[in-house]
C-alpha positions in Angstrom: 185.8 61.9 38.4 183.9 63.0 41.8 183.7 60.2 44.8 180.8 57.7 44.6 179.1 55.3 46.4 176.6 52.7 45.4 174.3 51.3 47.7 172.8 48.0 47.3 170.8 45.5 49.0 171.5 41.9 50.3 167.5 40.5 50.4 165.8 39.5 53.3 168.2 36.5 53.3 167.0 33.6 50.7 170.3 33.8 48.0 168.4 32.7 45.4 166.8 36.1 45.6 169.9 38.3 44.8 169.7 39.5 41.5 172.2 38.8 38.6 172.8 42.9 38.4 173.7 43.5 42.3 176.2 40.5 42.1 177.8 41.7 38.6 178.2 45.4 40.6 179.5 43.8 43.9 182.2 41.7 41.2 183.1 44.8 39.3 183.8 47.0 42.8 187.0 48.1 43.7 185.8 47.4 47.2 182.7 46.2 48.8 181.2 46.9 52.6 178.4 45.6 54.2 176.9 46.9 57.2 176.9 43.7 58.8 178.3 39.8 58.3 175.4 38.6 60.2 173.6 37.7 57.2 172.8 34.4 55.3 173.6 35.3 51.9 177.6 36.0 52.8 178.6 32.4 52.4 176.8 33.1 48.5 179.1 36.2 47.9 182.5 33.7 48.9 181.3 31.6 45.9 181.4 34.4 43.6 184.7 35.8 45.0 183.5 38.4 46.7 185.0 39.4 49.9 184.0 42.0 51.6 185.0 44.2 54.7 182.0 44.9 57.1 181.5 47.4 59.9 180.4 45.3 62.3 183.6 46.0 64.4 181.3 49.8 64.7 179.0 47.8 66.9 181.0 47.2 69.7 182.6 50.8 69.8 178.9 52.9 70.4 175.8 52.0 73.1 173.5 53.1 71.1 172.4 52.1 67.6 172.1 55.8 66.0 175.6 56.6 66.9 176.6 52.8 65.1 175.0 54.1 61.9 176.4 58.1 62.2 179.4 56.4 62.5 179.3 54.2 59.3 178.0 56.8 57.1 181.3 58.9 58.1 183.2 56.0 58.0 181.6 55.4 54.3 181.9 58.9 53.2 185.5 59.5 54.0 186.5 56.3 52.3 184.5 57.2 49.0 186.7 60.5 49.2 190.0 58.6 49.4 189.4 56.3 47.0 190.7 56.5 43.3 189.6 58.0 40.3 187.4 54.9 38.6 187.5 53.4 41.6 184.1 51.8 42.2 183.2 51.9 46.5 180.0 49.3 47.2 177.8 49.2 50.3 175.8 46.8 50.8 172.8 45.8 53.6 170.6 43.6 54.3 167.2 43.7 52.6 166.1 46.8 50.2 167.9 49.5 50.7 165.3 51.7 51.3 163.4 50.2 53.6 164.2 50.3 57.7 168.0 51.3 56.7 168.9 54.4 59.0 172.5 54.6 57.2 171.6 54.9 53.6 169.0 58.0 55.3 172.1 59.2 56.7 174.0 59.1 53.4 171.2 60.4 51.2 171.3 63.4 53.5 175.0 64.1 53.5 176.4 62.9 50.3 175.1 66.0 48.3 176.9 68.3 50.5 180.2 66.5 50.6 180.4 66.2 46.4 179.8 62.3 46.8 177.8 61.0 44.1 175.5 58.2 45.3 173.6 55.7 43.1 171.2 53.3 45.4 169.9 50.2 43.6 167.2 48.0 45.0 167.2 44.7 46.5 164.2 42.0 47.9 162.9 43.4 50.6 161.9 41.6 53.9 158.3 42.8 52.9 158.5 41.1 50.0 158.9 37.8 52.0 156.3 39.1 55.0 153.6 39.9 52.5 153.7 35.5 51.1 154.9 34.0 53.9 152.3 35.7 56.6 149.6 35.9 53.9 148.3 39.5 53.8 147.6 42.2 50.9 148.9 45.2 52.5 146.4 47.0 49.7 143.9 46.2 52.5 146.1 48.7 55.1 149.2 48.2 56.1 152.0 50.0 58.7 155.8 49.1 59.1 157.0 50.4 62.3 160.1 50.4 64.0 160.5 48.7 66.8 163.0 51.6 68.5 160.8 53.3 68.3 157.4 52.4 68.7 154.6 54.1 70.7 151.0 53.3 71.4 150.1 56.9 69.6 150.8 55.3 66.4 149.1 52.0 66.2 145.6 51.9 64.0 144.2 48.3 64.8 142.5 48.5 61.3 145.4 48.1 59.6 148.2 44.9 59.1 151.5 46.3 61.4 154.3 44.8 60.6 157.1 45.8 63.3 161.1 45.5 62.5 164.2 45.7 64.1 163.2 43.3 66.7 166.9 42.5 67.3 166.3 40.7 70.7 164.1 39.7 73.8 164.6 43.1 75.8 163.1 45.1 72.3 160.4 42.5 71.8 159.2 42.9 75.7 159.0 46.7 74.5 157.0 46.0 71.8 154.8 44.1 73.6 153.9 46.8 76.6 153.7 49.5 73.8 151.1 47.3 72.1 149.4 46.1 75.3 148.1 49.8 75.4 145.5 48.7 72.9 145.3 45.0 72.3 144.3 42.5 75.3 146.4 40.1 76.4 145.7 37.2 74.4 145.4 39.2 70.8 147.4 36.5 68.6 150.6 38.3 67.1 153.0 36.4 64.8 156.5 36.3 65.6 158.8 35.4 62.2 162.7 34.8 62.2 164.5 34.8 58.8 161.4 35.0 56.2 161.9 32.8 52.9 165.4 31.6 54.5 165.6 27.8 54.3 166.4 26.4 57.3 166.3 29.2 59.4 162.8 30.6 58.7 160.4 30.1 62.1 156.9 31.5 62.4 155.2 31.0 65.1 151.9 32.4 66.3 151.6 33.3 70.0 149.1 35.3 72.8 150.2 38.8 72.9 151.6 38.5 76.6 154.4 35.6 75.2 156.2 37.6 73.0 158.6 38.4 75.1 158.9 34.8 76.6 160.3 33.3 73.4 164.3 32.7 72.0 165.6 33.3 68.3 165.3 37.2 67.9 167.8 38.5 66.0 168.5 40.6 63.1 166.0 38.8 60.3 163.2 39.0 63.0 159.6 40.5 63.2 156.6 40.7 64.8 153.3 40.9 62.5 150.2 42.1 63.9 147.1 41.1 61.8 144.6 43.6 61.3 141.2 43.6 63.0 137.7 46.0 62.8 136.6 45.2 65.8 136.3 48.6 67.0 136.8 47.7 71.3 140.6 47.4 70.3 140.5 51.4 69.4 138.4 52.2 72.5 141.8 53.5 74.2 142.5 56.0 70.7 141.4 59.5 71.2 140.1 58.9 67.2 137.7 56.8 68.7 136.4 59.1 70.9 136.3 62.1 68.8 134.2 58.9 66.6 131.7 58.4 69.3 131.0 61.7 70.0 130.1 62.7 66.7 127.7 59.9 66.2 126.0 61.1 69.2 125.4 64.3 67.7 124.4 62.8 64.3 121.0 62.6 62.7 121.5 58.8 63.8 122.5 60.0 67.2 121.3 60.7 70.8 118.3 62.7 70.6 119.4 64.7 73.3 122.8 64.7 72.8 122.2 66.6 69.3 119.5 69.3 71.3 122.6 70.8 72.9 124.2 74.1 72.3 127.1 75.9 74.0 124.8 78.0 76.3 122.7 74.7 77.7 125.8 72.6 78.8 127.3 75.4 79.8 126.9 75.3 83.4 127.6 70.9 82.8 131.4 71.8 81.9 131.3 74.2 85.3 130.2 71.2 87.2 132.3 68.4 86.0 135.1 70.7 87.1 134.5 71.1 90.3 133.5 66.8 90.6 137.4 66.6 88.9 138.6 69.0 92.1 136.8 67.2 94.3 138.3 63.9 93.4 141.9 65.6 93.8 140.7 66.6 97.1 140.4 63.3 98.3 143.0 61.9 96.2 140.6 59.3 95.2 142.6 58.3 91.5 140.0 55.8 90.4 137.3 58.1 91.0 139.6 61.1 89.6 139.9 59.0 86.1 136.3 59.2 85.6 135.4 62.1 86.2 138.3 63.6 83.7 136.6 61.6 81.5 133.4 63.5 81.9 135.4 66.5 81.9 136.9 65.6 78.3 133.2 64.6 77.1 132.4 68.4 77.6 135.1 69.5 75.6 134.9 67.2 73.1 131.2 68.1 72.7 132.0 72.0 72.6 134.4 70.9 69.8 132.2 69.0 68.0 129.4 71.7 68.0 132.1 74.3 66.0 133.1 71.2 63.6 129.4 71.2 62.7 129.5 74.8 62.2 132.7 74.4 60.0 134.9 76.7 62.7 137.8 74.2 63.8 138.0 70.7 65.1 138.7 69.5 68.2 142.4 68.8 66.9 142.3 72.4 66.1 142.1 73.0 69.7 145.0 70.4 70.5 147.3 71.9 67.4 147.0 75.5 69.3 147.3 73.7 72.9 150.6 72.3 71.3 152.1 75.1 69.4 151.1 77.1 73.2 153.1 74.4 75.5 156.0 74.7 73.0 156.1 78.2 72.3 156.2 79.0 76.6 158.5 76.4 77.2 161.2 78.0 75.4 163.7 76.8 78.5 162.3 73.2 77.2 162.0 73.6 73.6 163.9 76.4 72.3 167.4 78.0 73.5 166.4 79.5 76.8 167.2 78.2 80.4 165.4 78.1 83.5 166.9 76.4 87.0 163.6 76.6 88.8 160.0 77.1 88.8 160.5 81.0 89.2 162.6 81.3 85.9 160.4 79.0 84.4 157.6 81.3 85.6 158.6 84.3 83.9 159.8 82.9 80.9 156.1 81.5 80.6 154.8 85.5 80.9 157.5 86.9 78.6 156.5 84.3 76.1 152.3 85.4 77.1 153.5 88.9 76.8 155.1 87.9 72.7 152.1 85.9 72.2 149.7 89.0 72.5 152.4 91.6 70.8 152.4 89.0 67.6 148.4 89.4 67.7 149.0 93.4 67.5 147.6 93.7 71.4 150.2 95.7 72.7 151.0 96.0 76.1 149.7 99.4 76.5 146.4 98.9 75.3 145.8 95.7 77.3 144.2 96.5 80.7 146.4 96.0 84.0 143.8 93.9 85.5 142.7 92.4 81.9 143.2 88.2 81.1 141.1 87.0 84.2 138.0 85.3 83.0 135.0 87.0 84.5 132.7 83.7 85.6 135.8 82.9 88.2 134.4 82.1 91.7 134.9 85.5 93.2 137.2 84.2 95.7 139.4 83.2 93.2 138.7 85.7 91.4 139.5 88.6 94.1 143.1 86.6 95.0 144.0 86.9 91.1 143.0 90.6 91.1 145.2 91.4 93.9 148.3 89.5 92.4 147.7 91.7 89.5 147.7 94.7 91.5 150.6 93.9 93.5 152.5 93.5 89.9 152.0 97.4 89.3 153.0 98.3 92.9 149.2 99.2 94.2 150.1 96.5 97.5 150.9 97.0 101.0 154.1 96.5 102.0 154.0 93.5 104.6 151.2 91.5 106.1 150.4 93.5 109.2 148.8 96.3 106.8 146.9 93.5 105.6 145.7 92.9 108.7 145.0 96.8 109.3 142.5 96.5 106.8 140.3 93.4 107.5 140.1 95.0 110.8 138.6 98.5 109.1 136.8 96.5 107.0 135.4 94.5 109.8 134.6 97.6 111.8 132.9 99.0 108.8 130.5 95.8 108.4 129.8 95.8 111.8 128.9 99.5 111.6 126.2 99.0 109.2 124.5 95.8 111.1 124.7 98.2 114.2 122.9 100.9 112.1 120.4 98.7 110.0 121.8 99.8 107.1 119.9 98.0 103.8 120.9 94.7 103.0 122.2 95.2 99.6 124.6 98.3 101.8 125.9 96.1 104.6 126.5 93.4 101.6 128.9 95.2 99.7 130.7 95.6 103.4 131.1 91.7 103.7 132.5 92.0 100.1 134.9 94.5 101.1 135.7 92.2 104.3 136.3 89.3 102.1 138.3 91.1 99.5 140.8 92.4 102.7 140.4 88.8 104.3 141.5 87.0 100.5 144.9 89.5 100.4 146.0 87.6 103.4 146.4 84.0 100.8 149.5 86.3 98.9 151.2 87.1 102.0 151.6 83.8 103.7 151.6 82.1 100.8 148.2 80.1 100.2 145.7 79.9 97.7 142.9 81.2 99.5 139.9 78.9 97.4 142.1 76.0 98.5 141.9 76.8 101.9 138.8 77.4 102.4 138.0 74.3 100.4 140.0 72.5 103.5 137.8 74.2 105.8 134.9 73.3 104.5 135.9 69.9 103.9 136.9 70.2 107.6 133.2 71.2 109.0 131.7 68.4 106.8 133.4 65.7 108.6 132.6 67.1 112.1 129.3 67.6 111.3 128.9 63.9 109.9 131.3 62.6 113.5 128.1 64.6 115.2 125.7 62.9 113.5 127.1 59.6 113.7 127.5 59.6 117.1 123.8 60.9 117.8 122.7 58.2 115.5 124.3 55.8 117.7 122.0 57.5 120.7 119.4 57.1 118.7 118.7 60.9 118.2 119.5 63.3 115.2 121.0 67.1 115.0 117.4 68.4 115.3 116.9 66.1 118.7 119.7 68.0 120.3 120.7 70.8 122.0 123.2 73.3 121.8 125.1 72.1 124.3 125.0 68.8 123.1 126.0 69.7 119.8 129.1 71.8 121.2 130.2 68.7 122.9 130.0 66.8 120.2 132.2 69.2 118.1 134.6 69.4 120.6 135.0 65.6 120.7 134.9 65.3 116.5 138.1 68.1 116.6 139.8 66.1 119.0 139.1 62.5 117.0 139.4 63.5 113.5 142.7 65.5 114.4 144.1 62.0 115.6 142.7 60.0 112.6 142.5 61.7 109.4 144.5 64.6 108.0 142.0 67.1 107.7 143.4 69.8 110.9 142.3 73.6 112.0 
C-alpha cells in the first residue's frame, strides 16, 4: 500500500460545525496533525479521544511564515513515508482546506512526485461564517485577499474584499496603508475576530484609519471591506483612466476630444514633453506630477485611437513595455549579472541586439547609424550620431582634435560671412560648427541638450534680475542703454551666482 495523507479541515471555529465524517476519519487515524492548537474546536476533538500532535513547535524555529509551511509539508511528507502499511496519517487545519491554506498548496504540489497518495476532504469554511455573519452575497462580486500579501494593484472597489490572515496589529497597519491607496480615511471597514464562535466572535465596524489602532487580531481574524460604485474610490486605478478616456472619445463624449487623430495632437505629445523636462529642471515635484499626467493623457489618447481601429489596446502597449524591461534586464530577471551601470549597459544592447535578430533584422542589414528617431531636436540628435560613430571607430582620438575642428569649422563660417556667401551656404557652416561644437558633450562627459538647457535657463534669470532691477528705476530694457544693460548683467552674474544654483 503507497504512503497517504488525508487532509481535512477544522471550520472556522464554531464545533457544532464539524461534520460527523471528518470526526469518524480523525477517530479511525493512526495519527492525527494539525497545523496549529490555536484553535477553538481542540477542546471538541479531547471529548472524542482524539489527541493530536501539532506543528506549532515549526513556528518558533523559521522568521518567516513560507518557510513555517515548507517546513510542515516536508515534515508531513516524510512521516506519510515512514508510516505503516494501513496505517491511516491525518492533517488537519483550520477552516476548509482549500481555502487560504498555503501547506495543503504545498502538498498538492509535491505529493504526486514523492508516490504519496493524498485525499483532501472539505470542511466549513471561514467564508461560510463571513458570508451570514457580515451579510453579503458574494454573487454580487466578491475578492478574498491575503493579507501577506496585499497590494493596491489588486483592489476593485466594486466588489466585497474580504482580507485574511490578519494574524496581528503590525499586518493589519499593512492592510490599512495598502488600502489607503484608494479609499479615504474614514471608508468604514469591518474588522471580525472568530466568526460564528460563541464567545469569542467580535465585529466591530471602524473608520479606515483605526484599523490598526484596535487589540484582538489573531488567527480567526479579518477585515471585510463592503463594496461600493461610487466610482471617486477608483479615480487612483489606471482602469479608470483608460474608462475616462474612452468616454471622451465616445459618441457620448467630448466633441473635440473625438475630432482627433494621430497627426493633429501630434505636436501636443511633443509639448507636454518638454513641460514634463521643464518641471525636472526646476525640480518642482508638484508641478512635475501634473504635467506627467498630461503626458500619460497623450498616450492614452494615441492608444485609444488604435483600440477604435481594432490594432491593440493600451495594455497592449504596457504587455510589450513589460515583456521589454524583463527581457533587458536579464542581470535582474534571468541568470545574468551586472556590478554596475556599464555591465548593466551592455547587457541592455546585447539583449536590443537579440530583440532585432528574433525579428529576422540582422545586424548586417541594420544601418550603423539606424534606431535614432528622426523628429529628435538636432542637437540631440547630432550627440546620438556621433556616439554611434564613435562605436565603429570613425572618432578622434582625444578632445584636443575635437577642438581642432570647431576651430576649422569656425574659420570656415567666418569665411563665408566675410565673403557674403548665400544664406542657405553660410547656414550649413553653422551646422557644421555646431555638429564639431556637440562632439565636445562625449568627451568631457555631458549631454550637450542638457547643457545648453542650463544655459539658457541661466540667461533667463539674468535677463529677468535686469529687468527687475530697472523696474525698480522705473525704466524697462528698451529705456536703457547698452551700458546700462552690461552693468546690469554683470551685477545679475555676480547675485545669482551667490543665491541660486544656476552658475557659468
Amino acid at each position: 500500500m503507497s504512503a497517504a495523507i488525508t487532509v481535512v479541515g477544522l471550520g472556522s471555529g464554531n464545533p457544532d460545525r464539524l461534520t460527523i465524517g471528518i470526526i469518524k476519519t480523525m477517530q479511525r487515524a493512526s495519527k492525527v496533525y494539525v497545523r496549529t492548537l490555536s484553535h477553538p474546536v481542540m477542546q471538541t476533538l479531547k471529548e472524542f479521544d482524539i489527541t493530536p500532535g501539532s506543528f506549532d513547535h515549526v513556528y518558533e524555529a523559521h522568521e518567516s511564515f513560507p518557510e513555517v509551511y515548507e517546513s510542515i509539508a516536508t515534515a508531513l511528507i516524510r512521516l506519510a513515508k515512514a508510516a505503516e502499511d494501513g496505517q491511516e496519517l491525518v492533517y488537519a487545519v483550520p477552516g476548509h482546506p482549500m481555502v487560504a491554506e498555503a501547506t495543503v498548496r504545498l502538498l498538492r504540489e509535491r505529493c504526486p512526485g514523492e508516490g504519496i497518495s493524498l485525499t483532501v476532504l472539505g470542511g466549513e469554511s471561514f467564508l461560510d461564517e463571513a458570508f451570514v455573519r457580515l451579510g453579503f452575497d458574494p454573487i454580487e462580486g466578491f475578492q478574498l485577499l491575503d493579507a501577506a500579501e496585499l497590494s493596491s494593484s489588486v483592489l476593485q472597489p466594486k466588489l466585497h474584499t474580504l482580507i485574511g490572515q490578519v494574524y496581528d496589529m503590525f499586518t493589519a497597519s499593512e492592510v490599512k496603508l495598502a488600502l489607503m491607496e484608494l479609499y479615504p480615511d474614514e471608508y468604514p471597514v469591518i474588522v471580525g475576530h472568530a466568526l460564528g464562535v460563541d464567545g469569542q466572535e467580535e465585529i466591530k465596524e471602524i473608520p479606515l484609519y483605526e484599523l490598526d489602532r484596535i487589540e484582538g487580531y489573531g488567527n480567526l481574524s479579518l477585515i471585510y471591506v463592503p463594496r461600493s460604485d461610487d466610482d471617486a474610490l477608483r479615480q487612483r486605478t489606471f482602469a479608470r483612466l483608460h474608462e475616462i478616456v474612452g468616454v471622451l472619445r465616445s459618441p457620448e463624449g467630448c466633441p473635440w476630444d473625438r475630432e482627433q487623430t494621430h497627426a493633429s495632437i501630434r505636436k501636443n505629445l511633443i509639448e507636454e514633453t518638454y513641460e514634463v523636462l521643464e518641471t525636472i529642471d526646476e525640480d518642482d515635484p508638484e508641478h512635475m506630477q501634473e504635467e506627467l499626467g498630461d503626458l500619460l493623457l497623450q498616450i492614452m489618447l494615441h492608444a485609444q485611437m488604435e483600440e477604435e481601429q481594432g490594432m491593440f489596446t493600451v495594455y497592449d502597449v504596457i504587455q510589450g513595455l513589460n515583456d521589454k524591461l524583463i527581457f533587458r534586464h536579464p542581470h535582474v530577471f534571468g541568470e545574468s549579472s551586472a556590478h554596475d551601470a556599464e555591465s548593466a549597459l551592455q547587457n541592455w544592447e546585447q539583449m536590443k541586439a537579440e530583440e532585432k535578430r528574433r525579428k529576422g533584422i540582422s545586424a548586417d542589414q541594420a544601418s550603423a547609424l539606424g534606431g535614432i528617431p528622426r523628429d529628435l531636436p538636432a542637437l540631440m540628435k547630432a550627440y546620438k550620431l556621433q556616439k554611434k560613430a564613435a562605436k565603429f571607430g570613425f572618432d578622434w582620438e582625444d578632445v584636443e582634435g575635437v577642438f581642432l575642428k570647431i576651430e576649422e569649422e569656425l574659420g570656415e563660417l567666418r569665411q563665408a560671412v566675410a565673403q557674403g556667401e548665400p544664406p542657405e551656404d553660410t547656414a550649413l557652416e553653422l551646422g557644421d560648427l555646431l555638429f564639431a561644437v556637440s562632439n565636445i558633450a562625449r568627451f568631457i562627459g555631458a549631454d550637450p541638450e542638457e547643457a545648453l538647457a542650463r544655459t539658457n535657463r541661466k540667461f533667463v534669470a539674468r535677463v529677468g534680475y535686469m529687468e527687475k532691477e530697472l523696474a525698480a528705476q522705473g525704466k524697462s530694457l528698451q529705456d536703457s542703454s547698452l551700458d546700462e544693460m552690461e552693468a546690469l548683467w554683470q551685477a545679475a552674474k555676480s547675485e545669482l551666482a551667490q543665491t541660486s544654483d544656476i552658475q557659468e
